[in-house]
C-alpha positions as CSV (number, residue, x, y, z in Angstrom):
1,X,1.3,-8.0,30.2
2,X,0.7,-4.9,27.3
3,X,-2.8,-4.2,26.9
4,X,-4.1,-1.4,24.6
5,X,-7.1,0.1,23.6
6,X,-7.8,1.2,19.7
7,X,-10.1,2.7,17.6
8,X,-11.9,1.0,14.8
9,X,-12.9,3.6,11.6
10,X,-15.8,3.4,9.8
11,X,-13.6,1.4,7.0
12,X,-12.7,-1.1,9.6
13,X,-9.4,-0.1,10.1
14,X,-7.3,0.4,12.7
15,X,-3.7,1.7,14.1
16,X,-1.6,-1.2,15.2
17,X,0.1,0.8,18.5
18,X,3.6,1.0,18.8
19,X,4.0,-1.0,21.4
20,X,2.4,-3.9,20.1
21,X,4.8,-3.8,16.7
22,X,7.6,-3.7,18.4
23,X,6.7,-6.7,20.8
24,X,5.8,-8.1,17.3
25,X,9.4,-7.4,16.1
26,X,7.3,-5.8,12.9
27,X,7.6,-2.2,11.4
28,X,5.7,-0.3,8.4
29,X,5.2,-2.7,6.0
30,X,5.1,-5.9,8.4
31,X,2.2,-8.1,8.3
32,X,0.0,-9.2,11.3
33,X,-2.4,-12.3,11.5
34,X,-5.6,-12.2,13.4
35,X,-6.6,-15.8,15.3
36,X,-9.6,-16.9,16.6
37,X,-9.7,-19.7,19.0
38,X,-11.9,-20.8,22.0
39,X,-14.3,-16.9,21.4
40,X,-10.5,-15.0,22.0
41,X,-9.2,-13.4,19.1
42,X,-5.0,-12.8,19.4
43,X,-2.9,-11.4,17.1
44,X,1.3,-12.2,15.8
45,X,3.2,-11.4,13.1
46,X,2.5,-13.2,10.2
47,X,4.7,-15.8,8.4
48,X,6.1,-14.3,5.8
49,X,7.2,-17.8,4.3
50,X,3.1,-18.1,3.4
51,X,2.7,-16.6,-0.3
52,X,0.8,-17.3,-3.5
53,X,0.8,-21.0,-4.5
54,X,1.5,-20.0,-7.9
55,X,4.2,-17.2,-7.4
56,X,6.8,-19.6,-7.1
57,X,6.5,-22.1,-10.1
58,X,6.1,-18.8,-12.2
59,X,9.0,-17.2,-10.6
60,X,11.2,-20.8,-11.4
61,X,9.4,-20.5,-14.8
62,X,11.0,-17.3,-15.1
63,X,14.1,-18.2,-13.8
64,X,14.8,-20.8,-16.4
65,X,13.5,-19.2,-19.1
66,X,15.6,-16.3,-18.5
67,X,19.1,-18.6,-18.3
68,X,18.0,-20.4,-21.0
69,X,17.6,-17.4,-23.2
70,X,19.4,-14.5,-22.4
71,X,19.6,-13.5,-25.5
72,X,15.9,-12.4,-25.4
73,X,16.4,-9.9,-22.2
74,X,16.1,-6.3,-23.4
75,X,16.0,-2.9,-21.6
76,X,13.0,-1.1,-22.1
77,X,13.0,1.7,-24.6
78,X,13.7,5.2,-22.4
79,X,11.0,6.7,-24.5
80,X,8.2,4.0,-22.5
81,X,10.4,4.8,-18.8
82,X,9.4,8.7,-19.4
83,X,6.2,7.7,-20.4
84,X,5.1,5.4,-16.9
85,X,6.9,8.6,-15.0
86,X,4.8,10.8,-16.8
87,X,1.6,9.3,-16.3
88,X,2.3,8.2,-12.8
89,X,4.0,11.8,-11.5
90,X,2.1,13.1,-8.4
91,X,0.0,9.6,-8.0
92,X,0.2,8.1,-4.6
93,X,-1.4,5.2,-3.1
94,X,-1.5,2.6,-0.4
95,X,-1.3,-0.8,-1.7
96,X,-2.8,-2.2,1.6
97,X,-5.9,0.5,1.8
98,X,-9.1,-1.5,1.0
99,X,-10.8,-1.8,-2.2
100,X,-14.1,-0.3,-2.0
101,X,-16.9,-1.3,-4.3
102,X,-16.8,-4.5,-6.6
103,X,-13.5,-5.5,-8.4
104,X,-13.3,-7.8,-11.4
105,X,-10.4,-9.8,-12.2
């Protein structure tokens, strides 16, 4: 049995510990899933085969759209690539820090 002890942050975030990702089998990036059952709470590495219902008729949507018409692929202009790396030099982030505040979509 591996029990350990962590620290919650005022964000509500914590540090998986090592030990616990590697009984997991998962490393940076992995996800985790959180259960509740029965007033215990246990944790396991999340399926990975769960996604966005939509991603995949999109992604086939794509897909035949793209063999259908080939013709219609086109690099973008190097002129637009220096632009993104301009504007997005320097600028890190973590996709999987929380949003704070309200968020529209």
């Amino acid at each position: 049995m591996i029990e350990e002890i962590c620290t919650i942050t005022a964000k509500g975030q914590t540090t998986v510990p090592k030990t616990v990702r590697q009984a997991l089998g998962i490393g940076y990036g992995g996800r985790i899933a959180f259960r509740i059952e029965n007033g215990a709470v246990t944790v396991h590495a999340a399926d990975e085969t769960v996604s966005d219902p939509a991603l995949g008729p999109f992604l086939a949507l794509l897909a035949r759209d793209i063999e259908s018409h080939p013709e219609s692929l086109v690099a973008l202009p190097s002129s637009l690539i220096e632009r993104i790396q301009s504007l997005t030099a320097g600028v890190t982030g973590d996709p999987e820090e929380p949003i704070e505040g309200d968020v529209g979509l």
